[in-house]
N, C-alpha and C positions, 0 to 999 in steps of 0.2 A: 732238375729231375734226375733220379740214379733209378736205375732198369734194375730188373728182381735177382741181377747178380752181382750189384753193387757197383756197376760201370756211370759212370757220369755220361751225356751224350753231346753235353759243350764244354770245348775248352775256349777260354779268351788270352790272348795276349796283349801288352799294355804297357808303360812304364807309368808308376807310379814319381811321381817329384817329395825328392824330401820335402818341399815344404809346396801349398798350393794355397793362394791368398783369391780368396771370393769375397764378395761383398753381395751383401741384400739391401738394399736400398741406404746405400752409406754404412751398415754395420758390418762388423766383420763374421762372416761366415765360417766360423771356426773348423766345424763339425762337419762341411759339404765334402770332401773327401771321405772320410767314412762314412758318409751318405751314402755314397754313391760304389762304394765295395760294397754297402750291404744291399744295394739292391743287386748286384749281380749274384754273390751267394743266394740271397734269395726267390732268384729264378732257377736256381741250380746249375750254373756257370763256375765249373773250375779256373779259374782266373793265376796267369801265371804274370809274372809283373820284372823286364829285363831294365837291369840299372848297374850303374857304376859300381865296384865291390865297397868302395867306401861311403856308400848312400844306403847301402844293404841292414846293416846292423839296427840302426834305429828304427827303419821302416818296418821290417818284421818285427821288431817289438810293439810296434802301435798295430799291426796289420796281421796277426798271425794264422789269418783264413786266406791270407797270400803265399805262393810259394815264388820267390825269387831268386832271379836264375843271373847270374854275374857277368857282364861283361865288360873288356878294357879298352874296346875302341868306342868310339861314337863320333858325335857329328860336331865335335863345338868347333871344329875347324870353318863350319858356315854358322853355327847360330849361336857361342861364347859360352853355351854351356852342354851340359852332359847328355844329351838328348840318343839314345839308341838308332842304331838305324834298323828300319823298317827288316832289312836283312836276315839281324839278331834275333827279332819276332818271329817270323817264319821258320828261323831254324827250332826255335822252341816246339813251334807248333807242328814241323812236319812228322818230328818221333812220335807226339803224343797220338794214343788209342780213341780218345772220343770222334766219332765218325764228322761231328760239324766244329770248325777250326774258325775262331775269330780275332779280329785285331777291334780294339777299343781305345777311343782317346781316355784318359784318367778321369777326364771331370765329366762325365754322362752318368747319370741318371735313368736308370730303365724303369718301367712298369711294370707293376708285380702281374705276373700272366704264364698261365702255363704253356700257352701256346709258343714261346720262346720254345722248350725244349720238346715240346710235342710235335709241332710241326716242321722247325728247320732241319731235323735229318731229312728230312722225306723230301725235301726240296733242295738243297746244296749239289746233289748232283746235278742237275740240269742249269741254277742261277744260282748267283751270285745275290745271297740277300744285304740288301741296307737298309740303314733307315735315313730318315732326314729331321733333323732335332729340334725341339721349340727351345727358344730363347725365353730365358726371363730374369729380372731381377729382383725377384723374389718368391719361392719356392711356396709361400704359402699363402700370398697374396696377388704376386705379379703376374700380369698379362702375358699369355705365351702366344709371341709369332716363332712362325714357321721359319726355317732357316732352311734353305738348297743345299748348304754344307751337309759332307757324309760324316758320320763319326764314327759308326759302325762299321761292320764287314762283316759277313759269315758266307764260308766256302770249305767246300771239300781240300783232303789233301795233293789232291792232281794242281787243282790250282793255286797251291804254295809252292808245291813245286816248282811250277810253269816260272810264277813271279820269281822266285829265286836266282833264276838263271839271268835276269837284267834288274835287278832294284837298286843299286846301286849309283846315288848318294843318297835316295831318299832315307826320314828318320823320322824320327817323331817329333811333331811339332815345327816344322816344313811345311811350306806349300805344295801344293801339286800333286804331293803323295797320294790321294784319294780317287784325285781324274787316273793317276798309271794304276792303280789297280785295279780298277774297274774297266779300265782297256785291256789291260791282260787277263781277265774274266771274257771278257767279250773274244779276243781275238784267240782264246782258247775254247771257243764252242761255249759259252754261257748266257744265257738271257742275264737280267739285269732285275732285280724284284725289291720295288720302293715299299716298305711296310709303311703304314699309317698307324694301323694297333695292330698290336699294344707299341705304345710311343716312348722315344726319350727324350730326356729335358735336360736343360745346361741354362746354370745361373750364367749371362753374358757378363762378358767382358771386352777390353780394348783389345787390339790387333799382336799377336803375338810374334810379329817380323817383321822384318825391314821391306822397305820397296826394293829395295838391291839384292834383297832373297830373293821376297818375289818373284822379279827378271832373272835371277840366276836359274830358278828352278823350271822357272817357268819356260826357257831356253832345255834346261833337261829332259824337258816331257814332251815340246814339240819333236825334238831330236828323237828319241824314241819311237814316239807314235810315227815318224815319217819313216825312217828306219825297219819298224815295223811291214808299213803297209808296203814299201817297198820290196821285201823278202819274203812276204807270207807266199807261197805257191798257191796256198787255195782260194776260195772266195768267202769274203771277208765279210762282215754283217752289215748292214746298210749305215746303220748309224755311223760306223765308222769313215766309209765311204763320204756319209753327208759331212763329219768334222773334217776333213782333209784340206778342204779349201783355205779356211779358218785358219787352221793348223800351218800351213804354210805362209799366211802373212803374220800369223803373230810369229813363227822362227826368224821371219827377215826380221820384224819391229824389234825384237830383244837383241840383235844383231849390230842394230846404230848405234854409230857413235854416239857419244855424251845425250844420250837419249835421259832426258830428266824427267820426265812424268808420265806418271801410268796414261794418262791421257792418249798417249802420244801408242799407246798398245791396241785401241781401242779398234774395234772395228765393229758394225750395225750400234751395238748396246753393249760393246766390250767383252773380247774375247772370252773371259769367264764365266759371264750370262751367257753368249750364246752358245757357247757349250754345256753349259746346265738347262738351258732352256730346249734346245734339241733334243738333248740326253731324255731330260720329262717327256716332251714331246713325242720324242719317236719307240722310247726303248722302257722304260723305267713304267709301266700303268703302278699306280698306286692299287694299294694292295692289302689287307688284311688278314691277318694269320688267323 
């Protein structure tokens, strides 16, 4: 949506991958990449897309409703390739003028709705909107389950801010990145607001990291959130309070030695369920725009 003085009222941030390989039920998915830009243009989402300067050239030529923004560090020191960090994003997004600021994984799919730019100004100040994505392998036939993964994000500029100041190693295409900024939403005064509609969708795929990321990140984000609750002077929001427990034995579990199996992380139904499943529980009501 553009307002009657030509202002756009979402921007998104993103990296786009030169190249993104989907599949629909065994065939190659050529096209799901520019799928999936043109449903963001067409909700009316300025879409800014940060990358390696040498990935730059070709991708604005196939992409030219993308404005890409360069940069020379990233993360492949944990995951072998060019992956932004989270960081880079937010610097994008804290100059820009559109009042609601998002981060987007590349392969989502939105639903064409105008409630995307009609309703999230009005709400980014007070919460922190997500969504939670249906899976599927095939776009025009396949079954869509629901996934607790976030892929979304829409929040004000107070709260790029805020994360600015501790995001550091997450990137894109990392673990754990999702739970830290939805904690630093929360422990900067934000509610939490799970959309249902209008929905996004994501052709699945296999696991995009190692078990050794995993633990690696997984170890960066307890470390914070304790760090966190530790420093905060004021009173904290309850959900937070409820993950601490949690939060403290999976920091010892990623701590062991030669600790081989996520197994060996787990506690009730695995620390990442029960923190998505509190999260649902206590904080996130499902929600429609």
């Amino acid at each position: 949506m553009v307002t009657t003085d030509g202002n756009r009222l979402v921007v998104v941030a993103t990296s786009i991958p030169p190249t993104l390989v989907r599949e629909a039920f065994g065939s190659a998915a050529d096209n799901y990449q520019a799928l999936c830009i043109r449903s963001w243009v067409n909700n009316g989402f300025r879409i800014l897309s940060i990358n390696h300067p040498g990935e730059i050239s070709d991708l604005a030529a196939r992409y030219p409703e993308v404005t890409f923004i360069p940069t020379v560090r990233n993360a492949s020191e944990w995951t072998g390739r060019k992956n932004p960090y989270i960081a880079d994003l937010l610097l994008a997004l804290k100059d820009a003028s559109e009042p609601v600021l998002g981060i987007v994984n590349s392969d989502i799919l939105f639903e064409p709705a105008p409630e995307w730019t009609e309703k999230l100004p009005s709400l980014v100040g007070e919460t922190m909107v997500i969504a939670h994505r249906y899976d599927t392998y095939s776009l025009r036939e396949g079954a869509l389950r629901r996934c607790e993964g976030r892929d979304c994000f829409f929040f004000d500029k107070a709260v790029a801010l805020a994360a600015l100041e501790d995001c550091m190693p997450y990137a894109m295409g990392v673990p754990w990145w999702d739970y830290w900024l939805t904690c630093v939403a929360l422990l900067n005064d934000r509610s939490i607001t799970a959309v249902d509609r209008p929905a996004i969708l994501h052709l699945d795929h296999g696991p995009a990291y190692s078990l050794d990321l995993w633990r690696n990140f997984c170890g960066i984000f307890t470390s914070f959130l304790l760090r966190a609750h530790e420093n905060t002077p004021y009173s904290q929001p309850e959900i937070i309070k409820i993950l601490m427990p949690g939060v403290r034995k999976m920091a010892i579990a990623v701590d062991r030695p030669g600790l081989k199996s996520i197994r060996l992380l787990t506690f009730p139904s695995g620390p990442r369920d029960r923190i998505g499943k509190t999260y649902k529980a206590t904080l996130a009501k499902n929600f429609v725009l």
